[in-house]
C-alpha positions as CSV (number, residue, x, y, z in Angstrom):
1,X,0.0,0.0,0.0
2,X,2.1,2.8,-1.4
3,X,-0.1,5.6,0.0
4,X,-0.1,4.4,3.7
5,X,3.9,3.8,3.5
6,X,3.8,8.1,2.9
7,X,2.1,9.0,6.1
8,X,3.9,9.4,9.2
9,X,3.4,6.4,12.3
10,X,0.1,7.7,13.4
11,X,-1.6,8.4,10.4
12,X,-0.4,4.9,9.8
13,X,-1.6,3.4,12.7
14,X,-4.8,5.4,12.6
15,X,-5.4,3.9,9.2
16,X,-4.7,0.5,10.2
17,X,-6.6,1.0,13.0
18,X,-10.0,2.1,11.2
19,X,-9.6,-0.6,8.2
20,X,-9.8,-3.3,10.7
21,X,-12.7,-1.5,12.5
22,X,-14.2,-1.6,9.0
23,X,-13.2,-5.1,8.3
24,X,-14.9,-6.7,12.0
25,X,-17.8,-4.7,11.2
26,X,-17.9,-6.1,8.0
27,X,-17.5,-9.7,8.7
28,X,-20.0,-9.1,11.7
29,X,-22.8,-8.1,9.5
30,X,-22.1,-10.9,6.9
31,X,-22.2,-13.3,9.5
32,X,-25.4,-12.5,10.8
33,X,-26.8,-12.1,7.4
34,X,-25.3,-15.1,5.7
35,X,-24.5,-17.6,7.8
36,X,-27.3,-20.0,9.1
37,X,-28.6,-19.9,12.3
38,X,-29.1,-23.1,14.6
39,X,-33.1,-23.6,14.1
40,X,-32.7,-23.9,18.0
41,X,-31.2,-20.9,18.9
42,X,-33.3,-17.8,20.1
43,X,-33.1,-15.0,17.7
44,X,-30.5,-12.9,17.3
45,X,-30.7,-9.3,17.7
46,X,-29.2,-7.7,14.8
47,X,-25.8,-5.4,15.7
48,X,-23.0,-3.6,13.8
49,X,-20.1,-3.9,15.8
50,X,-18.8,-7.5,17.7
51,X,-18.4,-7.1,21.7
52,X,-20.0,-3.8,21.8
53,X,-22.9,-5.6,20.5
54,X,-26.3,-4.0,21.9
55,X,-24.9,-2.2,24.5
56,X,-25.5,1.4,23.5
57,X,-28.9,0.9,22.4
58,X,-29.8,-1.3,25.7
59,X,-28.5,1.1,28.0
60,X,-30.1,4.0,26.3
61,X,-33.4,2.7,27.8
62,X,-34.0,-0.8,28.1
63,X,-37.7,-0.9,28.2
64,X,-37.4,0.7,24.3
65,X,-35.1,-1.9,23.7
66,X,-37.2,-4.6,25.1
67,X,-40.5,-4.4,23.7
68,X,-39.2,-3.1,20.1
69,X,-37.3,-6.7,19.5
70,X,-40.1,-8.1,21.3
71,X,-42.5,-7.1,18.4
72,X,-39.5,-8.2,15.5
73,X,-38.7,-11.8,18.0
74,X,-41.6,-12.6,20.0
75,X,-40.9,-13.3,24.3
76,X,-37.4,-14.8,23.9
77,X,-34.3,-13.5,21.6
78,X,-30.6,-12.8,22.4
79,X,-28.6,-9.9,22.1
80,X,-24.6,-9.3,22.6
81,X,-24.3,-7.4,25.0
82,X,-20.1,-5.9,25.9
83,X,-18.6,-10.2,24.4
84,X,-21.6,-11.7,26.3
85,X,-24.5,-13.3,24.5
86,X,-27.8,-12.4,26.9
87,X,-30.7,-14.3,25.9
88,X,-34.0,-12.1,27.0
89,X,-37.2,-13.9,28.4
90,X,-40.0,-11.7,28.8
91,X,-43.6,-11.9,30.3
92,X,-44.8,-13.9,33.1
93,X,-43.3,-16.9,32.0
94,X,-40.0,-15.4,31.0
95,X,-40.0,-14.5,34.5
96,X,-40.7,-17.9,35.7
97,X,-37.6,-19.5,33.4
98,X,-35.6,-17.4,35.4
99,X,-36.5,-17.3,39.3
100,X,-37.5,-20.4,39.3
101,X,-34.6,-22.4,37.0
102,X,-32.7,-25.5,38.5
103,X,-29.9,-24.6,40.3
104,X,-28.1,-26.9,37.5
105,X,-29.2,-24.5,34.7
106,X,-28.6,-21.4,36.5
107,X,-26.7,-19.8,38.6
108,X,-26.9,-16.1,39.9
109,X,-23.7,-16.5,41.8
110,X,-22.1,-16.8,38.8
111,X,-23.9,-14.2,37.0
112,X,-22.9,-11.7,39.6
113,X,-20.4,-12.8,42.0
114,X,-17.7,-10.7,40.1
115,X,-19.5,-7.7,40.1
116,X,-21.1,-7.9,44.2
117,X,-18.0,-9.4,46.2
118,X,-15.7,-6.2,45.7
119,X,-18.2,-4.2,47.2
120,X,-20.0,-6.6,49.8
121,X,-16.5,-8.3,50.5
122,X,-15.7,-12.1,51.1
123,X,-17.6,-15.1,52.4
124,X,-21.4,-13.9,52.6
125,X,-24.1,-13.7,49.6
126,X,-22.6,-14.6,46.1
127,X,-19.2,-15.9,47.4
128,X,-21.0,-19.1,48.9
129,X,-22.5,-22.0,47.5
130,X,-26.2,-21.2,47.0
131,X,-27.0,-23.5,50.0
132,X,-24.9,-21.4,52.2
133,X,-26.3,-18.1,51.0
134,X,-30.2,-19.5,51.8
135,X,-29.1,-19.7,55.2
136,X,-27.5,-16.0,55.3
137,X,-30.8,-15.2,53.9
138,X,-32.8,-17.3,56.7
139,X,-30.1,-15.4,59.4
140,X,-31.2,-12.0,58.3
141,X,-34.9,-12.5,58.1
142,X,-34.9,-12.7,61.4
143,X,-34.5,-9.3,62.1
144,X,-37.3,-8.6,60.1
145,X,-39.7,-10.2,61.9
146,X,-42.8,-8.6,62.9
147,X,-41.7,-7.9,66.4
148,X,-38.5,-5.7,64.9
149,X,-41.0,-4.5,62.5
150,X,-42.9,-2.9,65.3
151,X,-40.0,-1.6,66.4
152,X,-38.4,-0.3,63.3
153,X,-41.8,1.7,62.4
154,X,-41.3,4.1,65.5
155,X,-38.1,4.8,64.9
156,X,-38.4,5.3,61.6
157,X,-41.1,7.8,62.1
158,X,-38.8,9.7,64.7
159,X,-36.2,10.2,62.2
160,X,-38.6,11.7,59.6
161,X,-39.8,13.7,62.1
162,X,-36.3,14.7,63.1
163,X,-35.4,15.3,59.4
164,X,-38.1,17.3,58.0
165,X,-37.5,20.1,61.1
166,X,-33.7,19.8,61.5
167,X,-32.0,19.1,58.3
168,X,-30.8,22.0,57.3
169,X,-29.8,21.3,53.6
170,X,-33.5,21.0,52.9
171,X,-34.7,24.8,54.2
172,X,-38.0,24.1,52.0
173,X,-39.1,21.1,55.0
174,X,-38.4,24.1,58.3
175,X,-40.9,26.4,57.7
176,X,-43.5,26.2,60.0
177,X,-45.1,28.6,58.4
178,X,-48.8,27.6,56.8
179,X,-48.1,27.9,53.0
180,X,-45.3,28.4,52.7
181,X,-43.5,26.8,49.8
182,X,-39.9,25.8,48.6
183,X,-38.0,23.4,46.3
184,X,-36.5,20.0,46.9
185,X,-34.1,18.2,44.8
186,X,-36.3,15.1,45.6
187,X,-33.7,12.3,45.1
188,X,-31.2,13.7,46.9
189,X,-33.4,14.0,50.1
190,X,-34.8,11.2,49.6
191,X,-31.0,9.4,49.6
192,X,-30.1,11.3,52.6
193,X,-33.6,9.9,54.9
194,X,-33.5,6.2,53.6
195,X,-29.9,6.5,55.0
196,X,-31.0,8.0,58.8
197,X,-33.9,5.5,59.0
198,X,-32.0,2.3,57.8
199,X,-29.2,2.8,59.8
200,X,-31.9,3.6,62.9
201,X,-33.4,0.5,62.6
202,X,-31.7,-2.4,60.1
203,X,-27.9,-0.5,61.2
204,X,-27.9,-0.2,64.7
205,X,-26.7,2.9,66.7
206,X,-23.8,2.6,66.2
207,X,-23.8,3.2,63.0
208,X,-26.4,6.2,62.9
209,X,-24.1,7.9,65.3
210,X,-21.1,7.7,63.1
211,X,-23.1,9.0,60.2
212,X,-20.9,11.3,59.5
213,X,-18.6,12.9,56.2
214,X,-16.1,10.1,56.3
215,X,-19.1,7.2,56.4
216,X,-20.8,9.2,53.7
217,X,-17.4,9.4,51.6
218,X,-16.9,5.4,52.4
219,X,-20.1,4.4,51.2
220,X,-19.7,6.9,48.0
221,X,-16.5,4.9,47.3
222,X,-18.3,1.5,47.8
223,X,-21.2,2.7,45.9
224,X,-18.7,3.7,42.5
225,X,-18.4,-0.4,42.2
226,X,-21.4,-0.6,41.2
227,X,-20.7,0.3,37.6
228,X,-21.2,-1.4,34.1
229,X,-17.4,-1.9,33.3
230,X,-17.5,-4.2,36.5
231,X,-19.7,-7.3,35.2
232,X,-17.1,-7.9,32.2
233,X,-13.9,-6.2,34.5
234,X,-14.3,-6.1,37.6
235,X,-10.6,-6.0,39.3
236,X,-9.5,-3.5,36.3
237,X,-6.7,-0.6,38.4
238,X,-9.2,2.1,38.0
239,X,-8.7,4.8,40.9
240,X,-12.8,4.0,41.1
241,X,-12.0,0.6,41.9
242,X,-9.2,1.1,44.2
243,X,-11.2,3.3,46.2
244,X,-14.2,0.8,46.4
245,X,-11.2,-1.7,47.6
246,X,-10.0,0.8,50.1
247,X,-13.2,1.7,51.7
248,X,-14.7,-1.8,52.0
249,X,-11.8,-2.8,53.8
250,X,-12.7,0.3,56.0
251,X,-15.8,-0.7,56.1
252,X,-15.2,-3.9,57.2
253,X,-13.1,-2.9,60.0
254,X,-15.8,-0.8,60.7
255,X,-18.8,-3.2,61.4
256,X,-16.2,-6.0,62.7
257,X,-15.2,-3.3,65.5
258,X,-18.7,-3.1,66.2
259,X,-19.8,-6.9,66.9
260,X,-16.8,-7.0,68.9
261,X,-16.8,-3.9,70.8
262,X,-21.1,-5.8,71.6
263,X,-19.5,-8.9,72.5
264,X,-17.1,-7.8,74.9
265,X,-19.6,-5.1,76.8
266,X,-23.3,-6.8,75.9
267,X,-26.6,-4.3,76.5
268,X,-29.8,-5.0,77.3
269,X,-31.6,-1.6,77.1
270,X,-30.8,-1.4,72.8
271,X,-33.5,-1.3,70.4
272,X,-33.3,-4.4,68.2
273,X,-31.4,-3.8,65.2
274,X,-29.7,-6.6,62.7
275,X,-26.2,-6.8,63.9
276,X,-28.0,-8.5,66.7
277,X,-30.2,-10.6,65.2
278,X,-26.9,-11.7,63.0
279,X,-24.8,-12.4,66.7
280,X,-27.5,-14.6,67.8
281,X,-27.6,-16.9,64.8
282,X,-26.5,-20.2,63.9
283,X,-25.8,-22.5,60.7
284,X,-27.6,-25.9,60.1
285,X,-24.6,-27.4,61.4
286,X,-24.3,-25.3,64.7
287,X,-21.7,-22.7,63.6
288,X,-22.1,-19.0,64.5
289,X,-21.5,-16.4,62.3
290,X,-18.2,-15.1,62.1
291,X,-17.3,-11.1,63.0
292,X,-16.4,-11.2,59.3
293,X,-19.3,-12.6,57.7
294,X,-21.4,-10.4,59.5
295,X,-19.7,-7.2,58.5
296,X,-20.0,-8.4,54.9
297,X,-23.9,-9.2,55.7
298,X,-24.5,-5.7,57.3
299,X,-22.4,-4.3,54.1
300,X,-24.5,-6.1,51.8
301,X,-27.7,-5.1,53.4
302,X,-26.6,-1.7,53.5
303,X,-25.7,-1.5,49.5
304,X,-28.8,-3.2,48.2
305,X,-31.4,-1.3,50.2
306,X,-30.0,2.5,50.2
307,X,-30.6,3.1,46.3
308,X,-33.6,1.0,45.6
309,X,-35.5,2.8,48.3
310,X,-34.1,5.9,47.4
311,X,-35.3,5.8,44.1
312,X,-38.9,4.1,45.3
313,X,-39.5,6.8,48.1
314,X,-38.3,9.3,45.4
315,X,-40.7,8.1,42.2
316,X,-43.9,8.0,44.7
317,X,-43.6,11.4,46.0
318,X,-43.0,12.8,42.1
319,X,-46.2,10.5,41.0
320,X,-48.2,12.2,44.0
321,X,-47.0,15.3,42.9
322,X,-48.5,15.0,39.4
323,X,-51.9,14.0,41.2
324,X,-52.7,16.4,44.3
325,X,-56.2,15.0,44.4
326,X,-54.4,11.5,46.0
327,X,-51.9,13.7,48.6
328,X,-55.8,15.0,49.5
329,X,-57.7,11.5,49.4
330,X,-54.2,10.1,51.4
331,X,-54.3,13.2,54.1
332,X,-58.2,11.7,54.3
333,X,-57.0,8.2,55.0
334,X,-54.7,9.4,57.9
335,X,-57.3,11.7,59.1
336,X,-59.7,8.4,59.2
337,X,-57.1,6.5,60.6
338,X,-55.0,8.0,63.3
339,X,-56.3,11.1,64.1
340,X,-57.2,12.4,67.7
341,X,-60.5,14.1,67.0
342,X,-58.2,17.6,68.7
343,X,-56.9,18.7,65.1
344,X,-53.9,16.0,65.1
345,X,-52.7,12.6,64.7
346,X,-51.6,9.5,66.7
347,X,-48.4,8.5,66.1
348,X,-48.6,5.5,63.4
349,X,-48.3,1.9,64.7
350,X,-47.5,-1.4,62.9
351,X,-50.9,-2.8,63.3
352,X,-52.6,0.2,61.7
353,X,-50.9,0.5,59.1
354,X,-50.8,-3.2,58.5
355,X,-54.6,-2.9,58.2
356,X,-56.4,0.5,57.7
357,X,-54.3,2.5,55.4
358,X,-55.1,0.3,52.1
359,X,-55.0,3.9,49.7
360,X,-51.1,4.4,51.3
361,X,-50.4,0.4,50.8
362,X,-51.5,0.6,47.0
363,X,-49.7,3.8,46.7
364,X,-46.9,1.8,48.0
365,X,-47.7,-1.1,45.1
366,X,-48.4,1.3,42.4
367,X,-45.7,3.1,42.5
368,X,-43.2,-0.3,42.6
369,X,-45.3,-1.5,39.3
370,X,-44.5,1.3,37.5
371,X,-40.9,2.5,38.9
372,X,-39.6,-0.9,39.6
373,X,-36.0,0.1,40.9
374,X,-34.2,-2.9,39.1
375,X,-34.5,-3.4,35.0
376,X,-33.0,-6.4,34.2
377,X,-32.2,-9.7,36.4
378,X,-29.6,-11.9,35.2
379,X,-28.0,-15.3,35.5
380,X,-26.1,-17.6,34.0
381,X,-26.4,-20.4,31.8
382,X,-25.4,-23.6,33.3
383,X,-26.2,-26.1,31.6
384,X,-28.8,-25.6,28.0
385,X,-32.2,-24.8,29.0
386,X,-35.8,-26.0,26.9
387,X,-37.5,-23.1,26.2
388,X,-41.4,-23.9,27.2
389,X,-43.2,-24.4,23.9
390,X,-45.5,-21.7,24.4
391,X,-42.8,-19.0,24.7
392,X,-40.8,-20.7,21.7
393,X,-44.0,-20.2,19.5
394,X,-44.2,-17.1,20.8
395,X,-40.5,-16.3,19.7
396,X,-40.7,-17.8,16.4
397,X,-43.7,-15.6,15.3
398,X,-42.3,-13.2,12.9
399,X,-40.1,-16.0,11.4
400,X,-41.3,-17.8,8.5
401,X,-41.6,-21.7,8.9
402,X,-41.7,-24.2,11.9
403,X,-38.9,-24.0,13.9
404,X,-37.6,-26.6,16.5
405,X,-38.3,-26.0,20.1
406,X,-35.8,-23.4,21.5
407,X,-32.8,-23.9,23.6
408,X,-30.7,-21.3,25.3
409,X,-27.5,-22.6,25.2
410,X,-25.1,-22.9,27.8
411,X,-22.2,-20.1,28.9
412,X,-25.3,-17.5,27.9
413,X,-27.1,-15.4,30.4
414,X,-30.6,-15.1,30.9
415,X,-32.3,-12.1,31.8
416,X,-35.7,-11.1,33.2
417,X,-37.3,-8.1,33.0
418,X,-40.7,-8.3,35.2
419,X,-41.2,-4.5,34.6
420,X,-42.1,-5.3,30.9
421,X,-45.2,-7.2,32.4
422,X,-45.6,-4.5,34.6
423,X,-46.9,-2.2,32.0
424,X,-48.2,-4.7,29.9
425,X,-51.5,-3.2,28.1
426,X,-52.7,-6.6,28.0
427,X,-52.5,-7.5,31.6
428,X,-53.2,-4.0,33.1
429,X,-56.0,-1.4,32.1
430,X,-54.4,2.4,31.2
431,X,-51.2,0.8,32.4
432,X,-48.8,3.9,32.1
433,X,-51.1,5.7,34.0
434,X,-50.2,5.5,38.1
435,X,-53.9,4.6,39.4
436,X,-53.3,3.3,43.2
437,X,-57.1,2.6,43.3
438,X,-56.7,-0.9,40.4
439,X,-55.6,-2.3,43.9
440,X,-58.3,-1.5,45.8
441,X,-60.8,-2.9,43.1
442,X,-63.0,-5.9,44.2
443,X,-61.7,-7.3,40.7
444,X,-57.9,-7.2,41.3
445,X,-55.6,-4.5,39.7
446,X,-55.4,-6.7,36.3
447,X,-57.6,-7.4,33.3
448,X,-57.1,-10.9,33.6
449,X,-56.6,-13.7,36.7
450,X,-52.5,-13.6,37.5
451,X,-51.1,-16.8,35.9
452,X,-49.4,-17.4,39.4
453,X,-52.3,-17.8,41.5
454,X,-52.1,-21.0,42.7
455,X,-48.2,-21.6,42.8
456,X,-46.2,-23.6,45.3
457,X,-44.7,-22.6,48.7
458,X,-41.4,-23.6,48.5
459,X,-39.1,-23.1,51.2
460,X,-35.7,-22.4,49.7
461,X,-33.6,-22.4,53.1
462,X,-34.9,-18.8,54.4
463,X,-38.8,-19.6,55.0
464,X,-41.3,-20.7,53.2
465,X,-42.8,-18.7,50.3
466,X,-44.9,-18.6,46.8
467,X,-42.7,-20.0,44.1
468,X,-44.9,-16.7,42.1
469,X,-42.8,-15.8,39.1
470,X,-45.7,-16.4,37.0
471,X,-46.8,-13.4,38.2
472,X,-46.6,-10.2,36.0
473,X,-46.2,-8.6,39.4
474,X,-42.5,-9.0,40.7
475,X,-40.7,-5.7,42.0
476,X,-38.9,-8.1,44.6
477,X,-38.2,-10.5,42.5
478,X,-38.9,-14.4,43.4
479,X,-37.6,-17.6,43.7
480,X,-34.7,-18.6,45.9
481,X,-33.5,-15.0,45.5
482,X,-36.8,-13.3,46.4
483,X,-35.8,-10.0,48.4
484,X,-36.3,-11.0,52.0
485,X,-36.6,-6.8,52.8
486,X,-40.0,-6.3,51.2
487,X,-41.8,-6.7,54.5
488,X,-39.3,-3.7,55.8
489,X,-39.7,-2.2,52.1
490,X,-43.1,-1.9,52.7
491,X,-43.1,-0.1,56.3
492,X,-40.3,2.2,55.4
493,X,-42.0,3.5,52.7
494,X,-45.7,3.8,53.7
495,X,-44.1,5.2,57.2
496,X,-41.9,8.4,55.1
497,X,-45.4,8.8,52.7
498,X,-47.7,9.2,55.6
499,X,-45.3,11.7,57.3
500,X,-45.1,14.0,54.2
501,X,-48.5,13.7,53.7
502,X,-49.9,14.9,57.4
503,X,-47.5,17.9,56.8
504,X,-47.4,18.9,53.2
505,X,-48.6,19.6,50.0
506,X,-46.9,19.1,47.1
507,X,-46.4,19.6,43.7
508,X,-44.1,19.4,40.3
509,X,-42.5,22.3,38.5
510,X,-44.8,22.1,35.3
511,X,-46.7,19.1,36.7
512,X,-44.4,16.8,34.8
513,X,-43.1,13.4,36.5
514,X,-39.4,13.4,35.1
515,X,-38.2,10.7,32.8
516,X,-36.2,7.6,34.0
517,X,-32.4,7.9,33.7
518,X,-31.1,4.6,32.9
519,X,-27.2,5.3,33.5
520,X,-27.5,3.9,36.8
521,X,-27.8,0.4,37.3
522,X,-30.7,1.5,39.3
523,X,-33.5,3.4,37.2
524,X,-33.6,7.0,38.8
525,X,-36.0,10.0,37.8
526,X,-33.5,11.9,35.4
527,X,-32.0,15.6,37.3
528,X,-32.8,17.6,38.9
529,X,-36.7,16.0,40.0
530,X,-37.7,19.4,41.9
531,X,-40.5,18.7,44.4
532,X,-42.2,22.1,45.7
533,X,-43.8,21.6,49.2
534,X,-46.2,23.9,50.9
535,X,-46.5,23.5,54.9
536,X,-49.9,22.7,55.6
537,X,-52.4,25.1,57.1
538,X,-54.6,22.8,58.5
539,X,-51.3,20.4,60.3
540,X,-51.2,21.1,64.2
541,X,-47.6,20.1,65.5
């Protein structure tokens, strides 16, 4: 090639470099096109350039992605996704393939071990055998029982309390001045409060006293692990990454301090929290759980509640502010419920709002169908799993011919996506729109019976509970891997609702719930999510 040998080194590198771009794309596109596929296989999403795959247009917004190659390839297809081939099964059944596969086909430790361990550290959750993990999970439940729970709701309340007079970063919640009004960057008070009240109840005192700059600036750095490069990378030098390694060891050190400092000099007058409910626990085989396993528990507990709360607490008080009529019908319930008949309230109790709140409970459920905080659930392939032959019809629809029954083979990863059925126009009437009151119907919230009604208890190691991935209702997931915090989930968040509600009003700039933002592996309302509360008149302190 005479003309390259008359550039300088760059320009000849830089030309290299683009004709063998050109070249993989090249012979990427004819495979796809030319080639024949197995008459097994899912079907392939179609992508210009090998590795990067679908990554761009996935990340973009999955849901998009989703349901447009669920129209071209039916419930189940595959996509590349950063070298990885993830095959996508969606509805209620899709969802069932995937909670509820044989620990022989596959495996969420291996799906995300790589990514989890760095930041919840060694020997607890995805670092053990999946036998091992159910009893972690059995261990923590525990201190969610209904006697914590009555606990917890109190001392959550008391924080909310505390934050909405005292924070002073939020100047719009210390009024006390009947209508007045002022903005709130909702996420970001919403992050701070789950914080307070988690670590007042779940944390332990302990940790809500050390709540200061250097925890924050800890759990920042353990946070940053959490990124996309991490599943394909996860030990890459990045500063990120050696700042997550630095500050779980800190953390670590941390929690261990803690358990031991509680061992040495025991207390009886503590509120119950989980570090002790983790000290008082045993294996199957009579083995207590070690200082470190418990830090990495309390770690993990820590990481995988703080956001997705965050983000649910965050999306129901923007959907309330788009719909002031249901901050007034909730204000009502309250009123019905707890109030003195002197112009106030009773404090809220477990029981209560267990029972006679249903408007706040649905608000609860309404706002998880909609905003549910995790997009996409993965695992990995095992060993080659038989599609069921009513999702491989369904997969082979826009292709012409009979095709064999589907297999996803092994070394793929198989992904969920339960809010696709969430807002499934065939399952739920005006689904976009956020209607608390389709749970308070005497019909059920769906146009048609949930396929799942009627599925096994199954007790996986951690309790016994319904199998229910057919359902096209799964914000906590299910299976062996069901999220043992919804009971908590569901008091935190009615407790923080009812609170704003018997003090505020509130509304959205331009009425407008913002959109998702997707660059987070939890799905956020996109920056800056202004919230404008107005002190009530009518509230007596």
């Amino acid at each position: 090639m005479p003309f390259v040998s008359e550039l300088s080194l760059p320009l000849q590198l830089l030309v290299l470099a683009s004709g063998l771009t050109l070249a993989s794309v090249t012979l990427n596109v004819l495979a796809q096109l030319c080639l024949p596929a197995s008459p097994s296989s899912p079907p392939l999403v179609f992508h210009w350039f090998p590795i990067l795959g679908s990554a761009v247009s996935y990340g973009t917004d999955p849901y998009k992605f989703f349901e447009t190659n669920r129209a071209k390839h039916g419930d189940v297809f595959t996509f590349v996704l950063l070298g990885r081939k993830m095959t996508v099964a969606l509805g209620a059944k899709g969802s069932n393939l995937v909670f509820n596969g044989k620990l022989s086909q596959v495996s969420a430790e291996a799906a995300y071990h790589h990514l989890v361990t760095p930041v919840f550290g060694k020997e607890v959750v995805y670092d053990v055998p999946n036998a091992v993990f159910m009893e972690q999970k059995r261990m923590v439940k525990s201190g969610v029982s209904n006697e914590n729970l009555r606990v917890y709701l109190g001392l959550i309340v008391d924080e909310v309390q505390q934050f909405l007079s005292h924070d002073a970063r939020f100047e719009a919640f210390q009024s006390r001045k009947p209508g007045k009004s002022g903005a709130v960057p909702i996420f970001v008070a919403m992050s701070e409060l789950i914080i307070l009240t988690a670590s007042r109840t779940l944390q332990g005192p302990e940790v809500r006293q050390g709540l200061d700059k250097s925890f924050a600036d800890l759990y920042h750095d353990l946070d940053a692990g959490f990124t996309p490069i991490n599943f394909v990378f996860p030990y890459l030098p990045l500063p990120a990454n050696l700042r997550r390694d630095r500050a779980q060891k800190q953390m670590s050190d941390f929690y261990r301090s803690i358990v031991e400092k509680r061992r040495t000099h025991p207390r009886d007058d503590m509120d119950p929290d989980m570090i002790s409910a983790l000290m008082g626990q045993k294996y199957k085989n009579g083995r207590s759980l070690s200082d470190l396993e418990i830090a990495h528990i309390m770690i993990a507990i820590l990481m995988a509640g703080q956001h997705t709360s965050s983000a649910t607490s965050s999306w129901a008080l923007l959907r309330l502010g788009s719909k002031p009529e249901l901050i007034e019908e909730l204000y009502q319930e309250q009123v019905k419920a707890y109030g003195d008949g002197q112009g106030g309230f009773m404090p809220q109790d477990f029981d209560t709002q267990r029972s006679s709140v249903p408007l706040l409970d649905a608000v609860v459920r309404e706002t998880l169908r909609l905003h549910p905080p995790i997009h996409s659930i993965m695992r990995k392939v095992m060993s080659p799993i038989t599609v069921p032959a009513t999702m491989s019809s369904s997969a082979s629809s826009s292709r012409k011919g009979d095709r064999e029954t589907l297999v996803i083979p092994e070394g793929h990863y198989v992904m969920a996506a339960p809010g696709v059925s969430q807002r499934d126009p065939k399952i739920w009437a005006q689904h976009d729109d956020f209607d608390p009151h389709r749970w308070l119907s005497e019909k059920g919230p769906t146009l048609q019976a949930e396929a799942g009604d009627g599925d096994d208890t199954v007790d996986y190691g951690w309790g016994a509970v319904s199998s229910g991935s057919n359902s096209a209702y799964l914000p906590f997931g299910a299976g062996r891997h069901r999220c043992i915090g919804e009971s908590f989930a569901y008091i935190q968040l009615g407790a923080i609702i009812a609170e704003f509600v018997r003090r505020f009003d509130w509304r959205l700039p331009g009425g407008k719930v913002p959109e998702p933002d997707y660059n987070s592996m939890i799905v956020l309302p996109a920056p800056p999510a202004h919230v404008i509360f107005t002190e009530r008149a009518e509230r007596i302190p």
